[in-house]
C-alpha positions as MATLAB code, in Angstrom:
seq = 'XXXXXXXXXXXXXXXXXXXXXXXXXXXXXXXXXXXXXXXXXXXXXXXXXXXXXXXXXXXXXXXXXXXXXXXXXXXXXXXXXXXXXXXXXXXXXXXXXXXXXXXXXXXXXXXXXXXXXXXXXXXXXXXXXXXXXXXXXXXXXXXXXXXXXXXXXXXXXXXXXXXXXXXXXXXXXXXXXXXXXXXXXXXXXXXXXXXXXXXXXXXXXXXXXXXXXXXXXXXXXXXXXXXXXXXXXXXXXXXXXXXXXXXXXXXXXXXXXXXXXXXXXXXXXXXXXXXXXXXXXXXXXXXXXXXXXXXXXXXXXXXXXXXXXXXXXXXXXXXXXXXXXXXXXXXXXXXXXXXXXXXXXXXXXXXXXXXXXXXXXXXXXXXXXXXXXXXXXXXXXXXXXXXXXXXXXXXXXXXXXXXXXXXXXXXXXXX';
ca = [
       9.877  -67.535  -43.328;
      12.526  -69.849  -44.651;
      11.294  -73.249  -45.978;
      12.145  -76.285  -43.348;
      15.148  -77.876  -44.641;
      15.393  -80.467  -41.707;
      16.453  -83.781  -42.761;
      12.383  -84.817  -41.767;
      10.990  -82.587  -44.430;
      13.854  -82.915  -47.162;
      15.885  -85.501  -46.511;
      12.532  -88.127  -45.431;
      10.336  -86.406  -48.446;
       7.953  -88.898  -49.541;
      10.491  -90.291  -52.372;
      13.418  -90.117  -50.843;
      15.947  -92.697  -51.846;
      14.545  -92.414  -55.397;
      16.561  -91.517  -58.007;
      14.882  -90.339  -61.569;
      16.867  -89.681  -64.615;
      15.203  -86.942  -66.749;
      15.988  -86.969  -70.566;
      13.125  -84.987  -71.571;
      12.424  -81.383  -73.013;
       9.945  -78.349  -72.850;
       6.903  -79.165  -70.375;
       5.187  -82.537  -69.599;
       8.009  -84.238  -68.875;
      10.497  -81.880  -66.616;
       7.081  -80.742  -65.310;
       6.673  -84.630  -64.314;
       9.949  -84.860  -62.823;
       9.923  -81.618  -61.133;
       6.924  -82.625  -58.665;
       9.358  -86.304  -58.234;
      11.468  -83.862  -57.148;
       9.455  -81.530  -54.997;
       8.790  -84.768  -52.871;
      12.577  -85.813  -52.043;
      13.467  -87.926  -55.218;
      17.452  -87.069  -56.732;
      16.501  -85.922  -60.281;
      19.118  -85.556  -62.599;
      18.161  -84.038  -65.641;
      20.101  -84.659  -68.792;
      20.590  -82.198  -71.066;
      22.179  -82.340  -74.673;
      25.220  -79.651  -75.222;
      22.594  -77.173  -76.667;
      20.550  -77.536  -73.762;
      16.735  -77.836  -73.280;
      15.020  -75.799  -75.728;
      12.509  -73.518  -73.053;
      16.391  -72.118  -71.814;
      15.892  -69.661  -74.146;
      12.369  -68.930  -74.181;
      12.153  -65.590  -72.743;
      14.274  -63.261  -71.564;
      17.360  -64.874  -69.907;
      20.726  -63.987  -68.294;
      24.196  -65.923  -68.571;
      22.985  -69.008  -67.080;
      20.451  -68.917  -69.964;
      17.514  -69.690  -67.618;
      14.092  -68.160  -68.981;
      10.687  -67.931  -66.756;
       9.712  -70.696  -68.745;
      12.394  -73.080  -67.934;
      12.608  -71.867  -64.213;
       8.669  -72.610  -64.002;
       9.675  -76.328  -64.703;
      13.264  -77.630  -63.414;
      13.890  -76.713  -59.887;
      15.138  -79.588  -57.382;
      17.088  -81.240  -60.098;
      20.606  -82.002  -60.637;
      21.577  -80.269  -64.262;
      23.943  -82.167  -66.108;
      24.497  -82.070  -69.933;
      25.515  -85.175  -71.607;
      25.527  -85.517  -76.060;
      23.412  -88.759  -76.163;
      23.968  -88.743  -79.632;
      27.529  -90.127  -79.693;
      28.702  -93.835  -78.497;
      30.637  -92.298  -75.247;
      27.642  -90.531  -73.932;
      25.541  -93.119  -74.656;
      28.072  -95.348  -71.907;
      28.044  -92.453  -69.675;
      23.976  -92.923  -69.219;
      23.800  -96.471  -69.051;
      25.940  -96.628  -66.597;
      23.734  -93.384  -64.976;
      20.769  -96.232  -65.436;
      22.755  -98.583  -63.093;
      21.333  -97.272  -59.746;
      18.356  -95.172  -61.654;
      14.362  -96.269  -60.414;
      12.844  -94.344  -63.462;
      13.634  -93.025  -66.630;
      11.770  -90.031  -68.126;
      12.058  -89.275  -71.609;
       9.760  -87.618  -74.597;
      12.240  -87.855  -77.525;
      10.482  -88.107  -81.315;
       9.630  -91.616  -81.439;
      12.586  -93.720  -82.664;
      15.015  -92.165  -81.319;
      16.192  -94.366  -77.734;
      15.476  -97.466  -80.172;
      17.732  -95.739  -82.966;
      20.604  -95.453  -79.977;
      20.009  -98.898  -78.692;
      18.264  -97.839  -75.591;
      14.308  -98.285  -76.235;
      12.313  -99.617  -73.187;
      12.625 -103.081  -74.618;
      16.356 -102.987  -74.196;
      16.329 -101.015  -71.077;
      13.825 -102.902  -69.115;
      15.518 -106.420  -70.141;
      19.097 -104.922  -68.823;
      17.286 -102.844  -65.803;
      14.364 -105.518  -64.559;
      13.165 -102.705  -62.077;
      13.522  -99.479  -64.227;
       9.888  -97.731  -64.730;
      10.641  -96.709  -67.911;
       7.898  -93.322  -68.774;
       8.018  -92.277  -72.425;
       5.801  -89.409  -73.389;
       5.072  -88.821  -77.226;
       2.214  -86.674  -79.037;
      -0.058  -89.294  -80.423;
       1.401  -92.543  -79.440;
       3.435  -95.301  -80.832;
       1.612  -96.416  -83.325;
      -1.404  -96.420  -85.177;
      -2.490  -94.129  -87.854;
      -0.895  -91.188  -86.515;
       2.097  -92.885  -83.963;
       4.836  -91.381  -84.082;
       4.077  -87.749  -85.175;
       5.153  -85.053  -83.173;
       2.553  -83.482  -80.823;
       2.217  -79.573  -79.519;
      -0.114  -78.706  -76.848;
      -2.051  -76.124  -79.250;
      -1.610  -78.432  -81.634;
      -3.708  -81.153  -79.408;
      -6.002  -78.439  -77.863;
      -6.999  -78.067  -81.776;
      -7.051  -81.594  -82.612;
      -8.986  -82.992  -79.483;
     -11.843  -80.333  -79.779;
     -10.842  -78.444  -76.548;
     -10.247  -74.871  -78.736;
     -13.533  -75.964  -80.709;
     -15.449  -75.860  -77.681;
     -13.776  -73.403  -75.897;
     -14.880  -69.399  -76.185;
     -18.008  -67.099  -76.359;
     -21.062  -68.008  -77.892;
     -20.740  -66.031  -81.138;
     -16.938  -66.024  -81.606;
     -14.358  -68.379  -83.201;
     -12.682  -71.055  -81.643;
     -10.426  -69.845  -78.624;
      -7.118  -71.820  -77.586;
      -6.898  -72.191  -73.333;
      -4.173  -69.558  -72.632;
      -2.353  -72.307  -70.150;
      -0.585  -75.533  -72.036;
      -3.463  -77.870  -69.914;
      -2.756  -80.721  -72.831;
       1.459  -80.839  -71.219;
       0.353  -79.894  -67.537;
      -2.204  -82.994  -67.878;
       0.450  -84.801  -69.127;
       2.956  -84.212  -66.693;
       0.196  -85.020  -63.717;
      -0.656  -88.333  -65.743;
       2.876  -89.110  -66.334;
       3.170  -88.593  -62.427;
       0.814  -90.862  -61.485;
       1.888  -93.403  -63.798;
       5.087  -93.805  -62.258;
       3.904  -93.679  -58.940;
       1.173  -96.687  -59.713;
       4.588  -98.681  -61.663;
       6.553  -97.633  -58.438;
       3.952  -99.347  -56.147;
       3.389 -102.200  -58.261;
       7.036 -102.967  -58.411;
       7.174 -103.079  -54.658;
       5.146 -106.491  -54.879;
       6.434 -107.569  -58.103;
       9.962 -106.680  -58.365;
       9.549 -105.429  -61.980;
       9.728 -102.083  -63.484;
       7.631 -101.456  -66.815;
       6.935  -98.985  -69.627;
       4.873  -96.321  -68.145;
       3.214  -95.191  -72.035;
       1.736  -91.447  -72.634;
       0.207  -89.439  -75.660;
      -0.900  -85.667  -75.637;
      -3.706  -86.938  -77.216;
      -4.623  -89.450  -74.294;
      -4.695  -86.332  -72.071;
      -6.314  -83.894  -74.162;
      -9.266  -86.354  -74.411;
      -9.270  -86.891  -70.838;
     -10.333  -83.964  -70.228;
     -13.625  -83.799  -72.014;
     -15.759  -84.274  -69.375;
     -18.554  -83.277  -68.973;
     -18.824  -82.450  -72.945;
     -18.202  -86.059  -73.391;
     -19.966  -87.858  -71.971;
     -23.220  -85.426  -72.808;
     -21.923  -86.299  -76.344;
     -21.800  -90.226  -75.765;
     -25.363  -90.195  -74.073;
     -27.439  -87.572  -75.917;
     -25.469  -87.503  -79.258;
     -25.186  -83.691  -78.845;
     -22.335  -81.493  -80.636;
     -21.109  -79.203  -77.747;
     -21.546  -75.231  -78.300;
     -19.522  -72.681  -77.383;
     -21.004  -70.999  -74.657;
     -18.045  -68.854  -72.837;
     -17.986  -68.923  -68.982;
     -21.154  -70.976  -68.539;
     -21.406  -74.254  -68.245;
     -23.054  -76.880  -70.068;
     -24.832  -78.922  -67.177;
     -25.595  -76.361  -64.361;
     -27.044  -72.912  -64.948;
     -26.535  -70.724  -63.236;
     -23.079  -71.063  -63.158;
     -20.460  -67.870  -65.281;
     -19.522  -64.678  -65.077;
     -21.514  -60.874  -64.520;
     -20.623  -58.214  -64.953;
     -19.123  -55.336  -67.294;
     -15.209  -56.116  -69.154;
     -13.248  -54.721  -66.512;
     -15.162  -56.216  -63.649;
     -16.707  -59.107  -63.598;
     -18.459  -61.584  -60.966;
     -18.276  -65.209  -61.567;
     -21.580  -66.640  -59.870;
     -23.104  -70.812  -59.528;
     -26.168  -72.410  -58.717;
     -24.854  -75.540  -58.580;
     -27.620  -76.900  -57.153;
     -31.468  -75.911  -55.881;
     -30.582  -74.523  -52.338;
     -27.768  -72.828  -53.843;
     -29.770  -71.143  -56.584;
     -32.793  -70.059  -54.095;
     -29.631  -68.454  -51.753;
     -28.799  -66.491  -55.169;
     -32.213  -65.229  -55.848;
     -32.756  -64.597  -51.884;
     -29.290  -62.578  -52.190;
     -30.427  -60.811  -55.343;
     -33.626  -59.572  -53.630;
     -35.748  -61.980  -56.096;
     -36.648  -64.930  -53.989;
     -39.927  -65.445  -56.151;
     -37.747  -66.645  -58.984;
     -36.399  -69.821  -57.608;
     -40.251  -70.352  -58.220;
     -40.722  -69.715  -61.678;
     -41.761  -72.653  -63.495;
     -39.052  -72.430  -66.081;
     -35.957  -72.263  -63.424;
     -37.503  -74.537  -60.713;
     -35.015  -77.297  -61.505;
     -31.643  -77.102  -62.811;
     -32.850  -79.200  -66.034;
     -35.509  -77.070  -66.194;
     -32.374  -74.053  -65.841;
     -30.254  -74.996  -68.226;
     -32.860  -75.514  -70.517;
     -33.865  -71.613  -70.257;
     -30.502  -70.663  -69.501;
     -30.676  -67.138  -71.911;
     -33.602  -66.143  -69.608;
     -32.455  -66.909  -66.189;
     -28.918  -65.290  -67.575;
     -30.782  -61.906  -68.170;
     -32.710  -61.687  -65.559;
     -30.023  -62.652  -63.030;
     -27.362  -59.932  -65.346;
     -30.750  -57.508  -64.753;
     -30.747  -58.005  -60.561;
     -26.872  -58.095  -60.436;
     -26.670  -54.451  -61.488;
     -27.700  -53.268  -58.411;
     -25.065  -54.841  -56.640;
     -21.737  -54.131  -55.791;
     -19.174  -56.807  -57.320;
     -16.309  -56.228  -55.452;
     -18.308  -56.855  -52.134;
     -20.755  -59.512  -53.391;
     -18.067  -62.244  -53.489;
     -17.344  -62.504  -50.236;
     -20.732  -61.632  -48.807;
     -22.063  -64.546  -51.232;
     -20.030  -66.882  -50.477;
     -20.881  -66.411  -46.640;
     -24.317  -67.207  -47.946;
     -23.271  -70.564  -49.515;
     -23.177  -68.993  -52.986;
     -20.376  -70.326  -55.155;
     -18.810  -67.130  -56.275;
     -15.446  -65.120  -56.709;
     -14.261  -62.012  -59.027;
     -12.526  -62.485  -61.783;
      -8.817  -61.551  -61.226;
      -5.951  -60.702  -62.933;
      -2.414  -62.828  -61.978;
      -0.717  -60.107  -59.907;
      -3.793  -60.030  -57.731;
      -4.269  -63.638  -56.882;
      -0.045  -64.089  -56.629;
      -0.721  -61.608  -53.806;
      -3.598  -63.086  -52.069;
      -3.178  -63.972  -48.417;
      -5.059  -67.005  -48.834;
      -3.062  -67.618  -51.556;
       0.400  -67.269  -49.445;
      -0.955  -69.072  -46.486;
      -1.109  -72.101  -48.891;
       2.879  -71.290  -49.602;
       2.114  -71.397  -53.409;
       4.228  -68.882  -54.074;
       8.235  -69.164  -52.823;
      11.246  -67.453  -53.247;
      14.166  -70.125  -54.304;
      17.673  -67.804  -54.953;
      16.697  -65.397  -57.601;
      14.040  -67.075  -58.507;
       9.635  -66.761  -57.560;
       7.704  -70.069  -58.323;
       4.504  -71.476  -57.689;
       4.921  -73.802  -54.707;
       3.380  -77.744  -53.934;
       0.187  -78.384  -54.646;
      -0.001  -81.672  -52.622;
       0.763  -80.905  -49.063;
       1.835  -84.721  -46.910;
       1.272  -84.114  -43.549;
       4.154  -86.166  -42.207;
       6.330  -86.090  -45.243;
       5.842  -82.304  -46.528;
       7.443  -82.007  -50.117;
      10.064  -78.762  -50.169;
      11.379  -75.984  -52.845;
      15.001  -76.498  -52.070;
      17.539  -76.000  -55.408;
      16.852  -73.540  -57.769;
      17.036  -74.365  -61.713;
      20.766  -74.221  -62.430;
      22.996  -72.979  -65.666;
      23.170  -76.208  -68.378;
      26.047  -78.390  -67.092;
      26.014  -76.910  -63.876;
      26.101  -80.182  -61.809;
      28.170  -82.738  -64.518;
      31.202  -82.687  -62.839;
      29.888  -83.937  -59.099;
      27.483  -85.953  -60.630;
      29.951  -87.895  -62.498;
      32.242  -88.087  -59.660;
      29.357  -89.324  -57.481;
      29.145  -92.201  -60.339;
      32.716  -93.017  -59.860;
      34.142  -91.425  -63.385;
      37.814  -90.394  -62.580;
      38.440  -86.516  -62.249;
      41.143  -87.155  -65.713;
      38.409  -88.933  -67.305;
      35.447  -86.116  -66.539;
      38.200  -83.642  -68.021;
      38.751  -85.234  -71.376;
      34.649  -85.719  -72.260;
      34.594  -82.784  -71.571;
      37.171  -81.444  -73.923;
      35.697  -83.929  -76.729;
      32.678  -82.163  -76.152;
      30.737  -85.759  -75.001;
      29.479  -83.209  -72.185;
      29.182  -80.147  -71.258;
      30.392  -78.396  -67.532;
      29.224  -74.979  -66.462;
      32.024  -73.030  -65.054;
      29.751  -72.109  -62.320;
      30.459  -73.677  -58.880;
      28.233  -76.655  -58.543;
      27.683  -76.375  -54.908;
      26.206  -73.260  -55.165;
      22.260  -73.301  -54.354;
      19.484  -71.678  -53.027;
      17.373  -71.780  -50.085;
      13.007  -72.380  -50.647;
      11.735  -69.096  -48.637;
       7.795  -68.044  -48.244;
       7.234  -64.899  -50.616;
];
């Protein structure tokens, strides 16, 4: 089923009318402007003439367009622009004329080294929400240093934390330090957005890698903050609620919570062992988590008579928090997973679809990530740069145009 590509659902997305330049690289930002785009702004990403780094990370064809890259920049305009010299520097102020919000996540320095940092930029462009993204910050200590999302998942104690019991330190196999970023970086334009609707006034929207790796120590946190205690590794459990991982042999495994008392006597009802919500040692969940080894065994003991692959569904039916862990080619073909449309077709491309679904306003998968340059002649000519003009940066190398038709696109369809 084709994606609805009616003015309503495109055309009237939720940020329609918006127009967001993106200067940035690699994941948290393009990820940020991506979902801006998803919802009806014009994004125009900027590349330099070498293009964004993630083209080539992975197998890719002429258009050098990897997985990675493709995950990121769909429902952009791609034009490539050498910020580094005086002309191109013109070209994207003038871009900045009718822009709302700027996205970049240069090393720090550098739009303050070309004349352009949010200072300047928000003193020429009262209403631009300017969104900067660096590793650690600005300053302090460590401002300015360049940030990596391994390099944060080390630094803010998520791969100290994360893994089993009585192995090393495991990294999260997802970059959740960018992907946090990007939501964060979201939302912080959205709240400068609405603010600038009663003030008039853009502002710098300001965010670290390490600001969102922290954010997302909780619960470990804030057990740290109030009983002063180190978190362990513990793999698939979880430090508050027991019993709440995985069961279950390597190759097939049953993740299973007792989130709370009625859900843990369902469990032990389930597991033919009602008498062991009763024990005095699992009555509570404090009293759980505080034999947690125990009530592990013993529920690992009752769970081998049980079939995994049909406990999931049956336990869930019985208000037991539970699902089987699954490998990505199974859950990219769940039906559940489909109905949701979070997986789409977009020309040659398969992507995950919109998370946030607007009921009157639906966000849509319309233009497929596009060769480097591939829309710097129209967009150019949209900002009024004579044809004669477009043709000589180009041959001084101030930009870069992909020989490939820029009208060329492709339609959102349902996988």
């Amino acid at each position: 089923m084709k994606i609805d590509t009616s003015d309503e659902s495109v055309g009237g997305g939720a940020l329609h009318g918006l127009t967001v330049l993106d200067l940035s690289r690699v994941l948290a930002g393009p990820y940020c402007a991506q979902m801006l785009g998803d919802h009806g702004a014009r994004v125009i990403k900027v590349e330099p003439p070498e293009g964004d780094m993630t083209r080539e990370w992975g197998a890719t064809g002429e258009e050098r367009i990897s997985a990675y890259y493709a995950g990121l920049n769909r429902n952009k305009e791609h034009i490539s622009i050498d910020l580094r010299s005086t002309e191109g520097q013109d070209l994207l102020l003038e871009l900045l004329t009718d822009a709302d919000v700027l996205i970049e996540n240069f090393k720090a320095g550098t739009m303050d080294r070309w004349g352009m940092g949010p200072g300047v930029l928000l003193e020429r462009f009262p209403r631009l929400v300017y969104c900067r993204v660096t590793g650690f910050g600005y300053h302090g200590p460590m401002g300015g240093l360049p940030g990596y999302d391994a390099v944060l998942q080390a630094f803010s104690g998520i791969m100290h934390m994360n893994g089993e019991a009585d192995g090393g330190p495991v990294k999260v196999p997802m970059p959740v330090v960018d992907l946090t970023t990007g939501m964060l970086a979201l939302s912080g334009v959205l709240l400068a957005l609405h603010e600038r609707s009663r003030s008039g006034c853009g502002q710098l929207v300001d965010l670290a890698l390490l600001d969102s790796a922290l954010s997302l120590l909780h619960p470990q946190a804030a057990n740290y903050f109030l009983h002063g205690e180190e978190p362990r590794r513990i793999g698939t459990a979880h430090p508050n609620v027991a019993p709440y991982e995985t069961f279950g042999g390597p190759e097939n495994q049953l993740f299973v919570g007792g989130g709370n008392d009625r859900q843990f006597h369902a469990l032990c009802e389930y597991l033919g062992d009602p008498g062991l919500a009763d024990d005095p040692r699992f009555r509570t969940n404090a009293q759980r988590v505080n034999h947690r080894l125990e009530l592990s065994s013993r529920v690992a003991e009752l769970m081998t008579d049980i079939d995994l692959d049909e406990a999931a569904g049956s336990m869930l039916a019985h208000g037991i928090p539970a699902s089987p862990v699954r490998p990505l080619p199974e859950v990219m073909e769940d039906p559940q997973v489909r109905h949701r449309r979070m997986v789409q077709d977009i020309g040659d491309y398969r992507v995950l679809g919109i998370p946030v679904k607007l009921a009157r306003t639906p966000g849509a998968v319309v233009t497929p990530p596009r060769a480097l340059g591939a829309d710097t002649r129209r967009t150019l000519t949209d900002l009024g740069v004579p044809p004669a003009r477009i043709e000589e940066l180009v041959r001084n190398g101030v930009v870069h145009a992909s020989e490939t038709s820029s009208a060329a696109s492709g339609d959102g369809t349902d996988a």
